[in-house]
Structures are given as C-alpha cells and as structure tokens.
N, C-alpha and C positions, 0 to 999 in steps of 0.2 A: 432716019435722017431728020423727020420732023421734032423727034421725041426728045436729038442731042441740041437741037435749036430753041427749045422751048427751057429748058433747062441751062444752057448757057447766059438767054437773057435774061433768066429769075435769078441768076447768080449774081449777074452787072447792077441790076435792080435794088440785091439786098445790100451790097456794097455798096452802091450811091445812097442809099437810106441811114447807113451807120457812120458814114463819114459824113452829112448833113447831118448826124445829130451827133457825133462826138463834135464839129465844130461850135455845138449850140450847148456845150458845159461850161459854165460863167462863174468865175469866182465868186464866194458866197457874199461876199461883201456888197458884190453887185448887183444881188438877189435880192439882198435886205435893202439897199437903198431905192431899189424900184419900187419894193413892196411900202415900204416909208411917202412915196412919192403916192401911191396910190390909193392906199386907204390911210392915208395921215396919222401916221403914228413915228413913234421913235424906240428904235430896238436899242436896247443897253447893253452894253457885254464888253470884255476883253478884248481885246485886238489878238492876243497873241490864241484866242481859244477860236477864233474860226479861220487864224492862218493856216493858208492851205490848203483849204476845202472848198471845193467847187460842185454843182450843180445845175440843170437847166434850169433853162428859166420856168415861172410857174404862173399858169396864164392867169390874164390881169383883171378877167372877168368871176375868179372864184371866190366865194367871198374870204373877210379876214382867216377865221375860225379854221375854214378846210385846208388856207394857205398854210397856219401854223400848223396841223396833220402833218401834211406833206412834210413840210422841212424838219418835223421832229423824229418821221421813218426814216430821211434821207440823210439827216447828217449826227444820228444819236445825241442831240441835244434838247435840251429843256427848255422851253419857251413858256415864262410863264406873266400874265398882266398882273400886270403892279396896278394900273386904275386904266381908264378908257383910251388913253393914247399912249400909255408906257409899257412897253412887252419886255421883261428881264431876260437877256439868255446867258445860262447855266450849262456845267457839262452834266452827265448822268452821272447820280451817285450809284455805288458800286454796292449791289444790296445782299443780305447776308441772313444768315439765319441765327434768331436772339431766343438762345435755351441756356439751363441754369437748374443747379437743385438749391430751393429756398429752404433755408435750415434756421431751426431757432439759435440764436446767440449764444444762450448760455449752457444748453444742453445737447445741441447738433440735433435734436430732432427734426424729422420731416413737415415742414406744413402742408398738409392736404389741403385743395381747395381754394388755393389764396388764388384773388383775381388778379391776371396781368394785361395790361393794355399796351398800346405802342399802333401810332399811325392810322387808329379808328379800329383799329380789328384787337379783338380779346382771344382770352384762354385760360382756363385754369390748371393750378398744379397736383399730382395726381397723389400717390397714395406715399409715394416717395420722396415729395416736393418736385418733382420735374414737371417743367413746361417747356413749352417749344413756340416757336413763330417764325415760320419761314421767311422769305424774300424779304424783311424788315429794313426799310432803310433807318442808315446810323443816325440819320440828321430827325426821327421820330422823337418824341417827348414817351416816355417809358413811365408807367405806374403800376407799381406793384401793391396791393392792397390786403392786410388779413387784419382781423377784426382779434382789438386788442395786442395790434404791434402797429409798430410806425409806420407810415407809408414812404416808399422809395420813391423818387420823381429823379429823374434823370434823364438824358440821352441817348440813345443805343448806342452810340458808337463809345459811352465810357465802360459798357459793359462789354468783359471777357467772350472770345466768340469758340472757345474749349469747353463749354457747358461748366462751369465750374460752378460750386459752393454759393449760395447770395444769402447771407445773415440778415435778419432780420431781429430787431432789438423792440421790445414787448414795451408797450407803454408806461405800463409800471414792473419795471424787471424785478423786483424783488417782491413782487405779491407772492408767487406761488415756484418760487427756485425750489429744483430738487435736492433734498438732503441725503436720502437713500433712494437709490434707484432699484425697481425691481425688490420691493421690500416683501414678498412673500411669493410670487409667479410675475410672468413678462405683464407688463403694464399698471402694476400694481407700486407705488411710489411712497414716499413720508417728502413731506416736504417742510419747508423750515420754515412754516405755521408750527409745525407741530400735528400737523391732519395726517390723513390717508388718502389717497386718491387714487380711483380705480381710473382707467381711460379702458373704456370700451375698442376702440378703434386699435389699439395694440394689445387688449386682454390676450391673454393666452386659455385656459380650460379651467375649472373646477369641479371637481370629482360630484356626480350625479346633477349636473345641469345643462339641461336639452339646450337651455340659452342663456344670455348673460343678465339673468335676474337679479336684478341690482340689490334686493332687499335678501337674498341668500344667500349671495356674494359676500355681503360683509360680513356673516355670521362665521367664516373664513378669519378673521382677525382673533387674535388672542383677547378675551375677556370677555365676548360677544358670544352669546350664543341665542337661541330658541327653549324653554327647558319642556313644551309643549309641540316642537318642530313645523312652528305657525311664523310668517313674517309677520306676523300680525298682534304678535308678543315676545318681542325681539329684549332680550336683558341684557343691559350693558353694565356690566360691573356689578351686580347684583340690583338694579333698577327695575320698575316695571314699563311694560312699551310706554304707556302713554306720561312718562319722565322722557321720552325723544321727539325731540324737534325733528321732527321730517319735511324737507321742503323738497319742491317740484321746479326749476327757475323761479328761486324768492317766494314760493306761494305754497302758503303752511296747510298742510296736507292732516285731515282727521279720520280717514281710512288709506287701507295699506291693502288691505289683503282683498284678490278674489277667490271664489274658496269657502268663504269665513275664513283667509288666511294661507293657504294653502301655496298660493302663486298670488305677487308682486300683482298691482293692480297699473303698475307703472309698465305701457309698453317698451318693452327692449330695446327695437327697433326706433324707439325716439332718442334717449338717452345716452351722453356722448359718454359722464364725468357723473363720476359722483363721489363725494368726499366726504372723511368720516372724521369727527370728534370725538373725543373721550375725556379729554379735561385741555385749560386755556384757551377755550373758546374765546373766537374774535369777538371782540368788543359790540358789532354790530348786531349779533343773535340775540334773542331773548330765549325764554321756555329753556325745556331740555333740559332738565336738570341732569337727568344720566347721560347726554348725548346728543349730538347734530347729527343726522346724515341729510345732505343736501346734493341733490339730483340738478345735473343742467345736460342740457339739449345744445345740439350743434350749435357753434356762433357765426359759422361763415355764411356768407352768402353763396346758393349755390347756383353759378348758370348753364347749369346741363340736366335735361331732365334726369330722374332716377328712380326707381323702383325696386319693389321685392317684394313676394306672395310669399308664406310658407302655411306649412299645416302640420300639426303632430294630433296625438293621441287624445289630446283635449280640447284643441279649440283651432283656428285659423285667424291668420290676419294681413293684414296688406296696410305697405309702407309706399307713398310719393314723395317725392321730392319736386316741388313745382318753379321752375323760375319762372316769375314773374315779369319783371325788367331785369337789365343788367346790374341793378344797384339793387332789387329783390329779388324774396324766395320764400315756399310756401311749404314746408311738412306737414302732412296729414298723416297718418295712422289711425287703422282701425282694428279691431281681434274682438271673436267670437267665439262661445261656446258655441260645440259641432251637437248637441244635445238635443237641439230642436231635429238635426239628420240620423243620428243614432248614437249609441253610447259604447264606449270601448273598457276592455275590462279594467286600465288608468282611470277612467272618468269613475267609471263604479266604484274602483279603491276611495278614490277621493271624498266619493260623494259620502262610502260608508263611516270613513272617517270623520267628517264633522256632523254627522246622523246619531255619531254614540250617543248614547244617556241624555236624548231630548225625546222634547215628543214628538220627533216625526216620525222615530221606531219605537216606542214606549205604545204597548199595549195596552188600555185600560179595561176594566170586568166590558164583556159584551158590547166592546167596539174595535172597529177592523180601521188599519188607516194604509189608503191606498194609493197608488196613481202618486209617486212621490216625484218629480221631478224639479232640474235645478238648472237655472240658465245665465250667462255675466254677458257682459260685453263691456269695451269702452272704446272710448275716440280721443284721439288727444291730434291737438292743433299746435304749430310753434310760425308765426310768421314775424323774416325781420327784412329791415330796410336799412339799406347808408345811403342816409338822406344827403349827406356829404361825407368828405375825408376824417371830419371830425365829428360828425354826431350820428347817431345809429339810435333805432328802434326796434325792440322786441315785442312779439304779442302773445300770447298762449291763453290755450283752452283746452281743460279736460272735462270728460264727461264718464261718469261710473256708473254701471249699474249690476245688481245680483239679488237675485230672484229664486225664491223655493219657496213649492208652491205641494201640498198633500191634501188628500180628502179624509176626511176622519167619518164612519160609517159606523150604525148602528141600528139594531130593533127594536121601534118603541110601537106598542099597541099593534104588532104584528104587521108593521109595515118599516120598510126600511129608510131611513131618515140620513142624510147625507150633505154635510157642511163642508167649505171649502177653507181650511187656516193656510196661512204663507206668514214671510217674513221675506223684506226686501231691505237692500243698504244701498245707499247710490249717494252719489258725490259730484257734483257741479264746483268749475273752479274758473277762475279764468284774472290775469295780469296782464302789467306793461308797465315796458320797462323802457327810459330813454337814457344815453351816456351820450356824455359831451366832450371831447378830447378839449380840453381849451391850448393846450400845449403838452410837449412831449413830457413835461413833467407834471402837470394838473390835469386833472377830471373830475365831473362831478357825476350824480348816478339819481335819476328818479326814480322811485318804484313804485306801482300800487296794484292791489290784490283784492279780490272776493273770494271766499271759498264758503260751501255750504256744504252740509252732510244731513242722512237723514235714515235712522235709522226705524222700522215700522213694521209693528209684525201687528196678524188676528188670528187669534187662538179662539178658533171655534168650537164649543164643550155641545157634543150633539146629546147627551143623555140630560142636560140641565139647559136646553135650548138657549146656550148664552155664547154671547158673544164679548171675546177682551181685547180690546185694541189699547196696544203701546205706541207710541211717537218717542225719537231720543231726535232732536234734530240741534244740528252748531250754524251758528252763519256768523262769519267774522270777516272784517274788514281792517284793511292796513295798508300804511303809507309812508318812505321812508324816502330820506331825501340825504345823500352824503354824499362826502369830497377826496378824492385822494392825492396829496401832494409829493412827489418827492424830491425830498430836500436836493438831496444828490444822489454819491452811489452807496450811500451807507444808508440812508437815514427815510425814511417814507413814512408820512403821517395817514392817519383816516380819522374824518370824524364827521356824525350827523346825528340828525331826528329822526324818533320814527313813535305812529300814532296805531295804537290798533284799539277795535271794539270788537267785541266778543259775545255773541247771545248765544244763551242754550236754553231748549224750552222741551220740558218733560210733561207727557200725556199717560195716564192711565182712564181709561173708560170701560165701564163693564154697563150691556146691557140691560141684564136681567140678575136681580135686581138693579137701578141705576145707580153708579157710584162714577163720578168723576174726578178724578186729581188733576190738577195744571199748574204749573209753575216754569217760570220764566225769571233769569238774571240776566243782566249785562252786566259787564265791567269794561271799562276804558282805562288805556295806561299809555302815558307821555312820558318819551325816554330819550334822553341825551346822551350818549356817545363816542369814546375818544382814544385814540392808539398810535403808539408808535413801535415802527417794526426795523430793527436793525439786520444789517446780511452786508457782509463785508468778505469779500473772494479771500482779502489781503489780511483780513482779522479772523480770530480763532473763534470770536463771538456771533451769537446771531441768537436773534429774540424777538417777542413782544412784549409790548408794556402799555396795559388800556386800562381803562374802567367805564362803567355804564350808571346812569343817574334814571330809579325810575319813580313818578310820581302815579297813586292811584287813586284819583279823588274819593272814590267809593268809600274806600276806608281809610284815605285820609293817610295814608302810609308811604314814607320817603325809603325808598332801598337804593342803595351804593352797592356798586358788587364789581372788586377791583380782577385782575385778569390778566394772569403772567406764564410765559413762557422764553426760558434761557437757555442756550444751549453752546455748551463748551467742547471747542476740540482741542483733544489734549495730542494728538498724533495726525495726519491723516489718515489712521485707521481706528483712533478710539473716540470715542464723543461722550458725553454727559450731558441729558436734558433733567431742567428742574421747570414743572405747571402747575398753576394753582387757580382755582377760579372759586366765586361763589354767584350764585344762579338763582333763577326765583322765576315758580310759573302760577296761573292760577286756572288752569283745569287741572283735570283728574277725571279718569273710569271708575266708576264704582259700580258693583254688584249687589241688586237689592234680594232677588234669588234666584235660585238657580235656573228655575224654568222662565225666566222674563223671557222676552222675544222668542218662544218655542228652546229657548235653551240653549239656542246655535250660536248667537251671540251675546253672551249675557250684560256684557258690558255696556255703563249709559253714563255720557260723555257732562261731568257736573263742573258749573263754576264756584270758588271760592268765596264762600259769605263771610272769611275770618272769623267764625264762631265754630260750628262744628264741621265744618271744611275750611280749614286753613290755608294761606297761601304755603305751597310749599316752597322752601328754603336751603338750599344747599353750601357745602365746602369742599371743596376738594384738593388732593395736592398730590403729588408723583415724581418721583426720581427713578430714572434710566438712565441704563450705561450700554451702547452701540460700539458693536466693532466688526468693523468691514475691511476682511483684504482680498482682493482680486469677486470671485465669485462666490466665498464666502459669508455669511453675517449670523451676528448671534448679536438680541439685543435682550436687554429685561427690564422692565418697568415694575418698582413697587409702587404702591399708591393707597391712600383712606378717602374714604368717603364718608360722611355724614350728611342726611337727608331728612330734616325736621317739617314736621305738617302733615304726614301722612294719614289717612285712616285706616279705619280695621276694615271698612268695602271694598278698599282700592286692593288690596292685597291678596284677595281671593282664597279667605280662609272653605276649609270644609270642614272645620271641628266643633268646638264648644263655643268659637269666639264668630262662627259665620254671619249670624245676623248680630252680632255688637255694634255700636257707637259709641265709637273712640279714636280718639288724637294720641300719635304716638311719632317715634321716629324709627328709622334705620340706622346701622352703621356700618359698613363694608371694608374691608381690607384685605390686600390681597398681594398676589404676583402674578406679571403676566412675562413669557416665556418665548422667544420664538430664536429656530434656529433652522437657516436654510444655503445649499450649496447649489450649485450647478455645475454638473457635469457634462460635457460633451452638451448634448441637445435637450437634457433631461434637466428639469427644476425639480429640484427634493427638498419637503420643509417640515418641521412636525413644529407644535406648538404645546407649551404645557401653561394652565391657569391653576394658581390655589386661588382660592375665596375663603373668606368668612365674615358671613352675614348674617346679623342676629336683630332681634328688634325689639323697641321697649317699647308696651304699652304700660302703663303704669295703672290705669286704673281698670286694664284685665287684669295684670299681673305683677309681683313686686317685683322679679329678675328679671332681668332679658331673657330671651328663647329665640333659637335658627328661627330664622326669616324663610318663609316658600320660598325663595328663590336663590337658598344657600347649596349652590353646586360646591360642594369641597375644593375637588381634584376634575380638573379638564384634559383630556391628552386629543390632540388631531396629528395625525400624519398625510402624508401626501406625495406622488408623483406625478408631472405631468409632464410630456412629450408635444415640441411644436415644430415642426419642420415643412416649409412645400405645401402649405394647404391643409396636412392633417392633424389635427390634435387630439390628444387623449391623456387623460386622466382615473387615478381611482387612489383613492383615501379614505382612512378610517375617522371616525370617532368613537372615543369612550371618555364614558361620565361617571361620577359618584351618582346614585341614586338621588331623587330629589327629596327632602323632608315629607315625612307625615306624620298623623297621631293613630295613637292604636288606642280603641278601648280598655277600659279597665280592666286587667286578667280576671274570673270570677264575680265581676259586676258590671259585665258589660253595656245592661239596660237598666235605668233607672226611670221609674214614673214613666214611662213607655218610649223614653228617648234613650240615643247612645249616648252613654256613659264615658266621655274620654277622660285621658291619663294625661299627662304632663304635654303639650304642643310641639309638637314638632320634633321629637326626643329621636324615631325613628326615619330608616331610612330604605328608599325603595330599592329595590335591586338595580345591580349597575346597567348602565345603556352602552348598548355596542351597536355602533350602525357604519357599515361598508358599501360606500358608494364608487361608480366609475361611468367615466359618459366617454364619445369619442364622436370627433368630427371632422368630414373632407369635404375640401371646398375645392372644383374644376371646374373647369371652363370648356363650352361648344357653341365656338360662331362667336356670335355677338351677348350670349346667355352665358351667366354666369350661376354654378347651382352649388348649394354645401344639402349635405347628408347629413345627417346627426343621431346619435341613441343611444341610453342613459340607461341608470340600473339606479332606482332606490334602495337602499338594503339588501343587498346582494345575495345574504345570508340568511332572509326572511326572518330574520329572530321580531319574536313577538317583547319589542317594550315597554313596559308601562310607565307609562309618563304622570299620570297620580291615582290617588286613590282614596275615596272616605266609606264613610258607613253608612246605611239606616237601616233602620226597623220597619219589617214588613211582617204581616202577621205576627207581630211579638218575636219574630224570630231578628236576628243579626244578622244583615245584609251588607258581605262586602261589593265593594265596585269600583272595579279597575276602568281607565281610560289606558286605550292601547294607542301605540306608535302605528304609523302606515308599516305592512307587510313591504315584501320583493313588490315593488311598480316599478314595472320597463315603460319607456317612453322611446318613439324614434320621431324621427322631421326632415321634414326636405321643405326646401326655400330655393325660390327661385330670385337671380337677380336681372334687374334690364340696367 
C-alpha cells in the first residue's frame, strides 16, 4: 500500500515538472531579443529562417559565448560574429564529400601527388589521380595545386559531387605533348620535341634489370648501345660516351658509372624522368655532340611521409621522402656497397670484370697482389618549396664515391715488403633551381650548378720502391637564366643565357726518381639562346625552330649552331620527322696509356687548347617516317653524322696509332629500326640498327678506315609482361663484332713491337646476350613489398668485347677483354 503511494506521487510530480516546462518553450524570436537586451548586441537573420522555432529560455547569467552553444545544438543554426556586437544567423550548410580523378588535359593521365585544399584541411591525389575530402562544405574556397600545371581555385559546391574527371592544363601545354605513346614498352613515349622519355612511375620491365637503371634503360632505344656493356661508355650513333651531355636536374654530370661502369651511379629510387636526345636538340643545351640524356627527380611536393629499404646481390639502399611544411618536401637517398659485410658471387662477377688486364690481377716477376677489395656508395639529396602559387624552388645534392683498394707484395733482401695501390673516383654535385609562373602563359627559369669530379689512383711498384700518383680532377660552374612564352595554342617561345667555367687539372708524380707533371686549363663560354616550338591539335605540323650563339673568349671563337626539328602528319596514322642540328663541346677523354689509374679507368677528362685538342664540331640531320595504328608502330630513322676535332686518344686505339697525336674526324651513317605491337597484356618490340662509321686521320693515314665503334648490324628483340603487380621480361641482343687489327701474317714482330696490318680491317666475333628479370609487387597491412630477379646472359656465352696484342718474351701475345658471364641478381624492397 505504501509502495502504490509512493509511486502515484512520483508520477503527479513528473507531470507537473513537464507541463512547467513545456509552458516555458518561447518563440526563438523571443529568445534572441532577451539575449539582445542582455549582453548588447544585435542578431541579424531572416525573419522567415527562425519562423516557427521555439525554445526555452536560456538563463541570463551565462555568458555571451555558451549562450550561442546552446542555441546553435538547439535550433541547427549558425551563429556567427561579424565584429563585437553583430552575430549573423545562417542555416547549416549541407556538407558533402569533395572527390575527383585529376587528369592531365592533353593526354588523360593520372597526376599523383597534386595537393588539394578546401576549408583548412589538405590531401593529396594517389597513384590514379584520386583524392577525397569528406564532410567539406560547398561554401569552402577549393585549391588544387601540381607543380607545372595551373592551379584551380574554386568553390566546392561548383565541383561535381560523382567523383568525376578534373583536367588540369600544364603551364606550358606544349613543352612536352606526346607524339607516340608507349614508343617501345608501357611508359616509354617520343614526344613532339623530337626526345624520348622514359617515366619511371609508369615503366613497365626490361629484360635483365633488377631495377630501373636509367643509364641501361636507354641503351634499349635503337642506335644506342654499350660496345664494352659499361654505362659508362654509352655510343650513341657511333659517338664516344664523353660526346653525351648527361645531366642530373640541369646539373652536368662527369661520371656515370659505379662499377668503373657497371651500374648507373644515379639512384633509381630518386629519379622520376629521363629523357633522351639524338639529334635537334633544344636550343638551351650545350656539349653533347652525340647526345642529351637528361635525368629529373620528382617535382611535386610531397605531404605524406614515404619510404623504401631494398637490398640485392650487390649493395642496399634507402629512399625518404620527408614533408617538411605543407608547401615543402625533402628526398633523401642513400645505397651502398654490401662488400664491407660480404661478397656474393654477382659482386665477384663484377668485380672480376673490371680487374681484367690492370694491374690489380697482373702479376709481375716475384710479386704477389693481394687483399683486393672494392667499395661505392652515394647520397643524393632533392629538396623543393612553393613558396607561392606562382614561384617554386628546387635544391639538389649528389655525392659519389668508389674505391679499390689492393696490396701488391714482394721479397726484397729476404724480407717481405708490402705497399698499398688504390684508385678512387668520386663526384660532388649540387644546384638550384627557381621558376616563376608570372602568368598562365609566361615563365621565367633560374638555374645554377657546381659539379666536381676526381679521378686519383697510387700505383705502388714495391720491387723499385716508388710510388706514382695520378689526379684527373673537373670542377665546373654554370648559370642559366630563361623565359618561356606562349604565344597561344600553336605557338610557344624559349629563350635565354647561360655562363659556364670549366677547370681541369692533371697530376702526374713519381716519387723515386722525382718527376712531376701538372697542368691546369680553364675555359669559359657565354651563350645566347632561342626557339620556337609549333604543336597544333587542329594542324598536321609540329616542330622547332632555334639556334644558339656561343662566344669563347679563350680562343676568341664565335659558333652559331642552328637547331631544327619538323614533323608532318600525313594520316593520323603516318608521320614524317625531319632534325638537324650542329653542336660544339670542349671537353674530351683521352687515353695516355693503358695502365694510367692501375688501368681500371684509363680515361682523363681534357679541355680544348684549339691546337692539338680541338673544340669539337658537329652536323647532324635525320629523316623518319612513323606509323601507328591501334597498338601497333613501326617507325625508321635514317641519319648522318659528321664529327670534326677528334683525336687519336679520345678514340681508344690498341694498334699501331695507340700512343699517336693526331686531329681527325668521324662520319657516321646509318638506319635506325624499330617495330613494336601489343597483344593482349604482352608488349613485343625488336629493333634493327645498321651503322657505318669510319674515320679520317690524315696525317696517320691517306684513306679513311672503321672507326672502334663501327657496330655494322644491331638486332634487339624483346617481351614483356605487366599485369596486377607482376612484371617480367626477357630479350635478346646480337651485334656484328666490333673492329680490330690483326698483325701482320709472317711479320708479326718487328724491332720487338707488334707489327700491325691495315686498322681496323678485322672483325671480332659476333655478340649474343639473352637477358630476362621479373618482378611482384604485394601488399600486407600498411607495408608494401616487390620481389625481384634478373638473369645476365642467360646463356653464359663468353663475349669478347675487344682485343690487341703485345710482345712478351719476343713471343706474340693475344688479349681478349671478355663480356660478364650468366649474373643472377634477386631484391626485395620494402615500401612504408
């Protein structure tokens, strides 16, 4: 009885409690003009936006701040101050979520990377161009940012809310339009420069590499090859390497190879792009008389961290990617020889490889050489900033180093005597670079660069207690300053300055006896600049048309060197390019002999005195006819070359003319070949090169005679496979033999030397080398991993890649340089 009493009055209770407070719900109007009354202020808004809305009242003692809390839970409206007595009230906007795939304008590509803002909060777009931004209100200001395209500013609410397409149009759309896509494997392009350009980020495979070694990569192009299988003597057209302008971002690069050659000294893992020259080179290059390949590194900025370890058979290395702010980003890379932990039987192939015919295995009477060891590394640096919408800054810094180090041992007076020789190459580099959007159709571009190299061996003779130190070292400075305008949508100009100094300074010193050599040049050269590039969607034409003006006060020498590329479609499936260029550098390698720097590298890097090192001088010119339908192409380039100022060191004689002094030239002609389809998920290409290259000295010889680096007949084939993460590849090469001389039949020794016959007359047996690599990239958790493993020469055939003579004991000594045997390689790489 107590229990039904107690509960009947807790019921009358909550009932009087709910009817006292439903009488105390006040129209909002009446809420605002208290709150008005009481801390002095005036609420703004629509009459019709708070008709009908009621709530209690809200007591008179809380302050302004928690008063507008309250009323913004209770009646879903925005209250927001306009200055210290004006509150605006708004209804809630209706928020939504702002996604999109950013696509390049001209080609539908994905842009990775670009930054998008909206409302104070970011994101970037992934590997597809998608990005996302949840809850975004429409009334946000929207900026979409990639580095070298326009920037979008907008409001969310004019953007589509179906994720659709968002184009973005490139600052200068017609610098680097593609002409052929997929011009030999996936990511591999011709564009209407007239270049090549590889994109790392969409490569696909090439037969025998662990990774995308950019400087083996392009020996993949028709007319390119290795005739030695060194990036570090790369022949383009019948040229020798150091006829190629190699740059790094803008920064002219005088070693290539770790190795002595072997592997690309350019980390993989930095480089986005790299693109290749053969003739009508842009106006803005200099050097290079055979060839540009020019290297760049990501341009976005990136604000998410990122990484990647890997390790293979020869070395390890590690990739960061650092945001710094939301307008910078910091890549680092580093990779190391694994040689200091142990040595695998690839490293050994490697090592035995560039060990041939020096003397770090060269025996001599009654000395032993031991303890041979070989060790690289490098570091490379890229950091950039948008300082604004419109101007951006680039930094970079590489750092090279390679080391081989042997103890040469002996018995003198019954005790054993033990000297240490090495030879090291290292390269310090480092640019910056600023661009200025001024408007969507000008820019202008700062550049400036240091590079040094340093090439330094001691050949320690322990039976004659002497010691020989060489120095080959470059340090060059340069500064280039240009504009790009475009007219409209046909018509785009470029034109600038640019300043470089060049030192090279060569040491010989021998201790015992003392003999020292030192010699040192500079040259400086001031160069003017200028181009115009047509590309018309609507016209069948597209080209350049530049020339370059360079002065070199040294020798007082003005060169003009005009700079043309046209190109006609006659179908949309047939095309016609016509390029011509003429070019002028004044370095050069030369070979004093064979054992300089223990023999590993013999090459020492000389400036041009216009007397008995000439500047060299080129011509060039090429006609090609492309035809592409669906996923087929077949295209062919004829072309000549002429190459004046050469010598007889640069060329790398081993005959009767090795140690000569002499000016001569080159002349190359040729056809280059390629023909490639896709099938289903498989790219098939083979490529065919003739050559013939011959060369006049005149005062060796009254005719011309093959040039070393007259490959006749080139054939490459290839397949490669890309689907879902796995790729693989395997492709041949076969070559003509490369030229030699043979001794005289029956007089092969004279006065205790080899007796050679006519130069170059002979020819080495042919080269066959079959390669294949293959790689899966999966994912576990938040880790991302790829596998990887490679086959050099599949079929271990032993190459010989050249061959001379000498006299040992009065007897006739031949000597073959062999090719690398079967090297497997495998890698695994980790990503975060």
């Amino acid at each position: 009885m107590n229990n039904w009493k107690i509960r009947l009055l807790s019921f009358l209770l909550f009932g009087l409690v709910f009817q006292v407070q439903a009488q105390e719900q006040l129209p909002l109007e009446q809420v605002l003009d208290s709150l008005e009354t009481i801390h002095k202020v005036d609420f703004n808004y629509d009459p019709e936006l708070i008709s009908g809305k009621s709530l209690q009242p809200i007591d008179a003692d809380l302050p302004l701040e928690t008063a507008l809390t309250i009323l913004r839970q209770r009646t879903r409206l925005d209250f927001k101050r306009l200055d210290q007595t004006t509150i605006s009230i708004v209804g809630v906007v209706s928020r939504f979520t702002l996604c999109g795939y950013l696509l390049d304008k001209d080609d539908q590509s994905p842009l990775a990377f670009a930054s998008v803002q909206a409302g104070g909060r970011a994101t970037i777009s992934d590997d597809q161009g998608y990005f996302e931004l949840i809850d975004t209100n429409p009334e946000a200001l929207v900026q979409i940012q990639y580095l070298g395209y326009r920037t979008i500013k907008r409001q969310a609410k004019f953007f589509k809310s179906s994720c659709e397409p968002i184009y973005m149009v490139a600052n200068q759309q017609q610098l680097a339009a593609v002409y052929l896509q997929q011009y030999l494997v996936k990511g591999v392009d011709k564009l209407n420069s007239g270049e090549y350009r590889i994109d790392f980020d969409k490569f696909s495979t090439l037969p025998g590499l662990i990774e995308a070694d950019v400087l083996q990569a392009v020996q993949a192009f028709p007319g390119i090859q290795s005739v030695n299988e060194t990036v570090s003597n790369i022949n383009i057209r019948g040229g020798t390497h150091d006829q190629n302008l190699i740059l790094w971002d803008g920064i002219k690069m005088y070693q290539s190879g770790h190795f002595f050659g072997l592997i690309s000294v350019f980390n993989p893992q930095m480089n986005q792009q790299v693109v290749l020259t053969q003739n009508g080179t842009q106006s803005q290059w200099t050097d290079g008389v055979s060839g540009t390949i020019a290297m760049k590194t990501a341009g976005h900025v990136n604000p998410k961290f990122k990484a990647n370890l890997g390790v293979n058979l020869i070395n390890a290395d590690l990739f960061l990617d650092l945001p710094i702010t939301q307008q910078s980003s910091l890549q680092v890379a580093g990779r190391k020889s694994l040689s200091d932990l142990f040595t695998t039987p690839t490293f050994d192939a490697y090592f035995d490889r560039i060990a041939q015919n020096t003397e770090v295995t060269q025996q001599q009477a009654n000395t032993v050489n031991t303890n041979q060891s070989f060790d690289f590394y490098d570091t490379s640096l890229r950091y950039l900033h948008r300082i604004s919408d419109k101007d951006r800054l680039r930094a970079n810094f590489l750092l090279i180093n390679n080391k081989l180090v042997f103890t040469e041992n002996a018995v003198l007076s019954s005790a054993v005597e033990s000297r240490q020789s090495q030879v090291t190459q290292n390269s310090i580099a480092a640019g910056l670079q600023y661009i200025r959007d001024w408007s969507p159709n000008f820019q202008t571009e700062l550049q400036a660069y240091n590079t040094d190299y340093i090439l330094e061996a001691i050949n320690a003779n322990v039976q004659f207690l002497q010691r020989f130190l060489q120095e080959n070292s470059v340090s060059e400075t340069g500064a280039k300053a240009l504009a790009h305008w475009q007219f409209n949508d046909r018509f785009k100009f470029s034109g600038g300055y640019q300043f470089i100094e060049t030192k090279v300074r060569n040491l010989d010193d021998v201790d015992n006896p003392v003999v020292r050599t030192l010699s040192g040049e500079v040259v400086r050269i001031h160069s003017g600049f200028a181009g115009v590039a047509l590309a018309d969607q609507n016209s069948n034409w597209s080209g350049n048309l530049g020339g370059r003006y360079s002065y070199i006060p040294k020798f007082e020498e003005h060169i003009i060197e005009p700079r043309l590329r046209l190109a006609y479609a006659f179908t949309p499936e047939l095309s016609a390019e016509l390029m011509g260029e003429f070019k002028h550098q004044v370095t050069t390698q030369e070979i004093n002999f064979q054992n300089d720097f223990l023999g590993v590298e013999k090459r020492r890097w000389r400036l041009a005195n216009d007397s008995t090192i000439p500047i060299l001088k080129s011509k060039q010119a090429s006609f090609g006819l492309n035809y592409k339908k669906g996923d087929f192409l077949i295209g062919a380039t004829a072309f000549i070359k002429d190459v004046n100022g050469i010598t007889a060191r640069s060329q790398g004689f081993l005959n009767q003319f090795e140690f000569s002094e002499a000016n001569g030239d080159y002349q190359a002609y040729g056809l280059d070949l390629l023909i490639r389809q896709n099938l289903w998920r498989l790219q098939l290409w083979s490529s065919y090169s003739y050559l013939d290259n011959t060369y006049d000295f005149p005062s060796l010889l009254a005719e011309r005679f093959p040039s070393n680096f007259d490959i006749t007949h080139t054939v490459s084939a290839g397949i490669a496979y890309d689907h879902k993460g796995f790729k693989a590849s395997i492709g041949a090469n076969w070559r003509t033999g490369r030229p030699f001389t043979l001794p005289v039949p029956g007089s092969e020794i004279v006065g205790g030397n080899v007796n050679y016959g006519f130069p170059n007359q002979n020819n080495l047996d042919e080269f066959l080398r079959i390669d294949a690599s293959a790689a899966y990239r999966f994912q576990t958790g938040r880790m991302r991993f790829q596998v990887a493993a490679s086959v050099w020469n599949l079929t271990n055939r032993k190459n010989v890649l050249n061959r001379f003579y000498s006299v040992v004991s009065q007897q006739l000594t031949q000597v073959n340089q062999s090719s690398l045997g079967l090297v497997p390689n495998v890698a695994l790489r980790m990503f975060y």
